[in-house]
N, C-alpha and C positions, 0 to 999 in steps of 0.2 A: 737834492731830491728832484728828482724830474714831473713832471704835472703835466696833465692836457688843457688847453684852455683854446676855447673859440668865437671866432668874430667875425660877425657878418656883415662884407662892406657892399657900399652900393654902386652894381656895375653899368656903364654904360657905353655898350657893345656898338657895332658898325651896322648895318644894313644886313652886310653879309655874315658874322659875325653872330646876327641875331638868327641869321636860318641857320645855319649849324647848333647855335644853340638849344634853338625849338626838334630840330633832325635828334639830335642826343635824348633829349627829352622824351622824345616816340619812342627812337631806338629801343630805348629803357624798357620803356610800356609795354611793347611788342614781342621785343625777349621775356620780360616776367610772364608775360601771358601764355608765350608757346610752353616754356619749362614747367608753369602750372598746368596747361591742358593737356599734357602730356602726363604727368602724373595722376590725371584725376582717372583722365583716361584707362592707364595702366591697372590703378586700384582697382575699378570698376570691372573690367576684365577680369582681374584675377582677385577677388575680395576674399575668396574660400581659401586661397594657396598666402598666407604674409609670407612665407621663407622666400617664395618668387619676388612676392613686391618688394619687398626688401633688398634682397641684392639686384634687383632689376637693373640694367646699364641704360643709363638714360641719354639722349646725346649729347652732347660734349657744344661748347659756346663755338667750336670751331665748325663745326659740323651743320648747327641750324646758321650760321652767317654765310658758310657755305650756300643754301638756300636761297639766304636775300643777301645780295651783292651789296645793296646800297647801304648796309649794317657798315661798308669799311673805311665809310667816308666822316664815321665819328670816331670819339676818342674807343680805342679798344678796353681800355681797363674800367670803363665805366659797367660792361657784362660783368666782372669779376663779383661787383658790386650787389649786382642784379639778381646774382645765384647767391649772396649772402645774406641779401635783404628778404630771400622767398624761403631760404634755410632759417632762419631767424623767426618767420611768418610760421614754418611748421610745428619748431620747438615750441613758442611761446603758445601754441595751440594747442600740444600736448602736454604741456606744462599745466596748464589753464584745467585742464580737463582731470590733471590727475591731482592740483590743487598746492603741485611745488611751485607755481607760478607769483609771485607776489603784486599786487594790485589786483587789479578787476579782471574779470574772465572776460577771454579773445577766443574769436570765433574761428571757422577753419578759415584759408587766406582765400580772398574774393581778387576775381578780375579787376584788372585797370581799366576803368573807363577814359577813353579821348577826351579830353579836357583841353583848353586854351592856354592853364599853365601845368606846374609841374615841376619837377629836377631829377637830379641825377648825381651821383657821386664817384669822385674819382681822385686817384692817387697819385704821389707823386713819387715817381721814380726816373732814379739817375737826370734828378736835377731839372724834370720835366713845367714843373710849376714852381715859379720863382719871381720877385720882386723886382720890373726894370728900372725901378726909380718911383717916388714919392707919387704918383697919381697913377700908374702901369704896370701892370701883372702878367706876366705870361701863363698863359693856359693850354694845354696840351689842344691840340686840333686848331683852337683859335687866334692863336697869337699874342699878342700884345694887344690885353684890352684896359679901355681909360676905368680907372673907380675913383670912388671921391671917400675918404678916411680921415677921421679926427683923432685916431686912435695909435699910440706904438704897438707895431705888430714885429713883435723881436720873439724872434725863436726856430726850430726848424718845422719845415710845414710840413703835417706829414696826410695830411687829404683835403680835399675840395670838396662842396658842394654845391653846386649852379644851379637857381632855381627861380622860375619865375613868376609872378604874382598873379593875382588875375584882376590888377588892374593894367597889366604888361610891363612891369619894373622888373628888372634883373637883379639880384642879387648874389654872393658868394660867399659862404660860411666856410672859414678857412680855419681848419685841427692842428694848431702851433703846442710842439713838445716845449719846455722849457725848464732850466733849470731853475729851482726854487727854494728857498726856506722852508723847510717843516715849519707851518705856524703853532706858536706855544698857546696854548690858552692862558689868558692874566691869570694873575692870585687874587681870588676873592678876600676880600676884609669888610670889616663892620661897616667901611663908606662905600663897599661898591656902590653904583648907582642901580638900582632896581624895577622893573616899571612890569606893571599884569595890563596887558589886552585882551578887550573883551570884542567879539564882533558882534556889528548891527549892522542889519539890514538898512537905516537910514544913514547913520554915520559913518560907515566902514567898521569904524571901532570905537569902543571906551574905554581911555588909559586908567592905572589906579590915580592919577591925580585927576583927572574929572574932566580931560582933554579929548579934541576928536579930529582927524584932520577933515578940512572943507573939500568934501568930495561929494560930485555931483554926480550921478549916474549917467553913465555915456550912451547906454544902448536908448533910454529909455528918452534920453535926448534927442533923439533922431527918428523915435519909434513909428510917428504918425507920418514923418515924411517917407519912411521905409517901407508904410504898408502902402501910402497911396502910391508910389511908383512899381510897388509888386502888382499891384491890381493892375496897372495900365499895362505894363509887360506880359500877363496874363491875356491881353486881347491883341498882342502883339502876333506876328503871321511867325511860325516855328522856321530857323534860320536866315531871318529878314535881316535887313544891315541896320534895321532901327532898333530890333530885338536885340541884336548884339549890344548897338551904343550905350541902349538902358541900361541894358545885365552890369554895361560897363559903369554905369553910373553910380546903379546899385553897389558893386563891388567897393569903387571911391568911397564911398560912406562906410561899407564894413570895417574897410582900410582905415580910415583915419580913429573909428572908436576904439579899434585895437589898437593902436599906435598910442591913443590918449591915454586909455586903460593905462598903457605897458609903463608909460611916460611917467603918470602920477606912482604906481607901485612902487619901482626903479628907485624916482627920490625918496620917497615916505620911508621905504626899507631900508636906504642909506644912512639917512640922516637918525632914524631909530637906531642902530646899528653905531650909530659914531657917539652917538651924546649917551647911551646905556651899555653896564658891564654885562647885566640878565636880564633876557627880556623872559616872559613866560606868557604860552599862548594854551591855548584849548585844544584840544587832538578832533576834530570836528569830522563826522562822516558828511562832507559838505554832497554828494553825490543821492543820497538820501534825501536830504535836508532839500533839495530842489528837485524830488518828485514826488513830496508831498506838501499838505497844507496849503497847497496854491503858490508856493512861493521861489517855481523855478526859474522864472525873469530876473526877478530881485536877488536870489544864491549868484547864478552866473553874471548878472551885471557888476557887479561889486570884483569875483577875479579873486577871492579872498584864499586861496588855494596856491594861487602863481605868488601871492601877498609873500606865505607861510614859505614857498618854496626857498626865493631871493634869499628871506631871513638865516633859513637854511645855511646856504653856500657862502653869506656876508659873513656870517658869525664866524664861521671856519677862516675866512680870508684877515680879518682883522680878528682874528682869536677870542673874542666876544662869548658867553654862553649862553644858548638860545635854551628853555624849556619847555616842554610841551607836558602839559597835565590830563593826566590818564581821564579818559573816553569818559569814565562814569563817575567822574568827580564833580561834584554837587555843587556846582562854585556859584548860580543863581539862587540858593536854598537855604545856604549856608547865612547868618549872621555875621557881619566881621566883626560885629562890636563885641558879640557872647559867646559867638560859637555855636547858637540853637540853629537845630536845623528843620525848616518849617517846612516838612514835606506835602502840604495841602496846595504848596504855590501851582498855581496854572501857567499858560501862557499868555492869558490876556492880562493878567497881575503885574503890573510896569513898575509900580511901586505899592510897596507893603507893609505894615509894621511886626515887629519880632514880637513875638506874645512872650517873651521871656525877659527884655531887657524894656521895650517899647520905642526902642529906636524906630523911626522913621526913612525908608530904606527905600533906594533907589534901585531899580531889578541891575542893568546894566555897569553901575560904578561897583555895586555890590559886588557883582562875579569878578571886576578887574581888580578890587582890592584883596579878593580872597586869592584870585591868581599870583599879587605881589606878596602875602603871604607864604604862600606856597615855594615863592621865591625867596625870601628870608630863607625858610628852613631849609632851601639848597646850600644858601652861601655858610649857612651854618654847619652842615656834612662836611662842604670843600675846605672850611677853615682849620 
């Protein structure tokens, strides 16, 4: 069975090496931009005639490079790219609109703005990008550039992506085919191990045994120093070289919360994922959920969405069963001692007692031991 699987190592290019890269990167920009203004253009001219717009002949990658000469001094197959990513941009726009789209609605496709970083993608053909040895890669246009990898990268590579940060790190997210095992999903039995997650806004989560892992909030860690250097950037002169160094300061700190973030989710989903057969989580419109009640810092600090993602793809890769408990299932409401369900609970009711059994009820452990419930009666279908 063949599979795509992708990795992104950390490149560290030459002087010259690094303008070609940033060249590619405009390139990019510059082409998506004519190929959209040229369309909008077109519409706009003929909005009353579609059978015109429609077959219109728009010009060809060879034709607007023709134009600007200095388009030839990057890799050529990164335009290929360029007219797939702005064709991509249009369906998902009229997809969106006509509601075959899945996820959140996307707007018509907007200009590239000039930015300091950026990427660009590109392919490899007739052996064009290839591994020279254990620290060096070959990349169309640049050559042989050094990266630093902890990782085995076996398989065939069948695209690149070279992009760079804005705090000016290079990186390359390399599309390796490989051959693979179909993973089997285990046989459920009466000993799988079973476990319901509940999220919180303080703890990340509540497992059904009463566990949470020590998670500190990253954003909100760094929040006071983030505002005071906005404020001083803000009196900063527009394109000064001080104004840049801060922006760049600024960025460093973005950088490492997201790094931290990724860091802690990464293991927490592994190690869930290795020691559990079924995990079972919440179907949460977490997008919702942080833009109301005041509680959009706290929803996006936490990440609990990229959390669900991992779990996702881990369960598949080590054949694990991940469940997710439909949207409007009562699993704060619920009793797990009786089964009553005390629909009068609020949100500010942390803990409650069940007018039917008089247990003493915790809001949080509640929802996660009804979650593992929920997940008994799976293993009981699969048995």
């Amino acid at each position: 069975m063949k599979k795509h699987f992708a990795h992104k190592i950390r490149l560290y290019p030459t002087k010259e090496q690094s303008i070609l890269i940033n060249k590619g990167i405009g390139c990019n920009r510059l082409m998506y931009n004519l190929m959209l203004s040229e369309r909008k253009e077109v519409y706009e001219l003929n909005n009353k005639n579609k059978d015109l717009v429609y077959n219109w002949k728009y010009k060809t990658i060879k034709e607007i490079k023709k134009e600007y000469p200095f388009m030839d001094e990057v890799d050529s197959q990164l335009f290929n790219w360029t007219d797939i990513n702005l064709k991509n941009a249009y369906s998902n726009f009229f997809k969106s609109l006509s509601g075959k789209r899945k996820g959140g609605s996307v707007g018509f496709p907007q200009f590239k703005k000039k930015k300091e970083y950026g990427n660009y993608t590109t392919s490899n053909i007739n052996n064009t990008i290839r591994y020279i040895d254990d620290t060096h890669i070959k990349l169309p246009k640049l050559g042989s550039v050094k990266f630093k990898n902890k990782r085995d990268l076996d398989g065939i590579i069948k695209q690149v992506t070279i992009s760079k940060t804005p705090t000016g790190k290079y990186y390359c997210s390399i599309l390796l085919e490989q051959d693979v095992e179909e993973p089997i999903k285990i046989e459920l039995n009466n000993n799988s191990k079973i476990i319901g997650l509940d999220m919180s806004l303080s703890n990340f989560f509540i497992d059904s045994n009463g566990n949470s892992p020590h998670y500190t909030k990253k954003y909100k860690k760094y929040e006071k120093k983030l505002k005071r250097l906005k404020h001083i950037l803000s009196r900063k002169k527009k394109d000064s070289n001080r104004r840049k160094k801060l922006r760049k300061s600024i960025n460093r700190i973005n950088e490492k919360i997201h790094n931290q973030r990724t860091d802690f989710i990464h293991k927490l989903s592994t190690s869930l994922i290795r020691e559990n057969d079924v995990i079972v989580v919440e179907s949460l419109n977490l997008k919702a959920m942080s833009q109301c009640l005041k509680l959009g810092k706290s929803v996006m600090d936490l990440g609990y969405s990229q959390f669900i993602n991992q779990l996702q793809y881990k369960s598949d890769w080590y054949g694990k069963h991940l469940v997710q408990a439909d949207k409007w299932f009562a699993s704060s409401k619920i009793c797990h001692n009786c089964g009553f369900k005390y629909t009068d609970l609020t949100l500010k009711d942390r803990k409650w007692v069940c007018p039917n059994c008089g247990t003493t009820i915790d809001r949080d452990e509640n929802a996660a031991l009804n979650l593992k419930q929920l997940g008994i009666g799976y293993v009981h279908k699969c048995i």
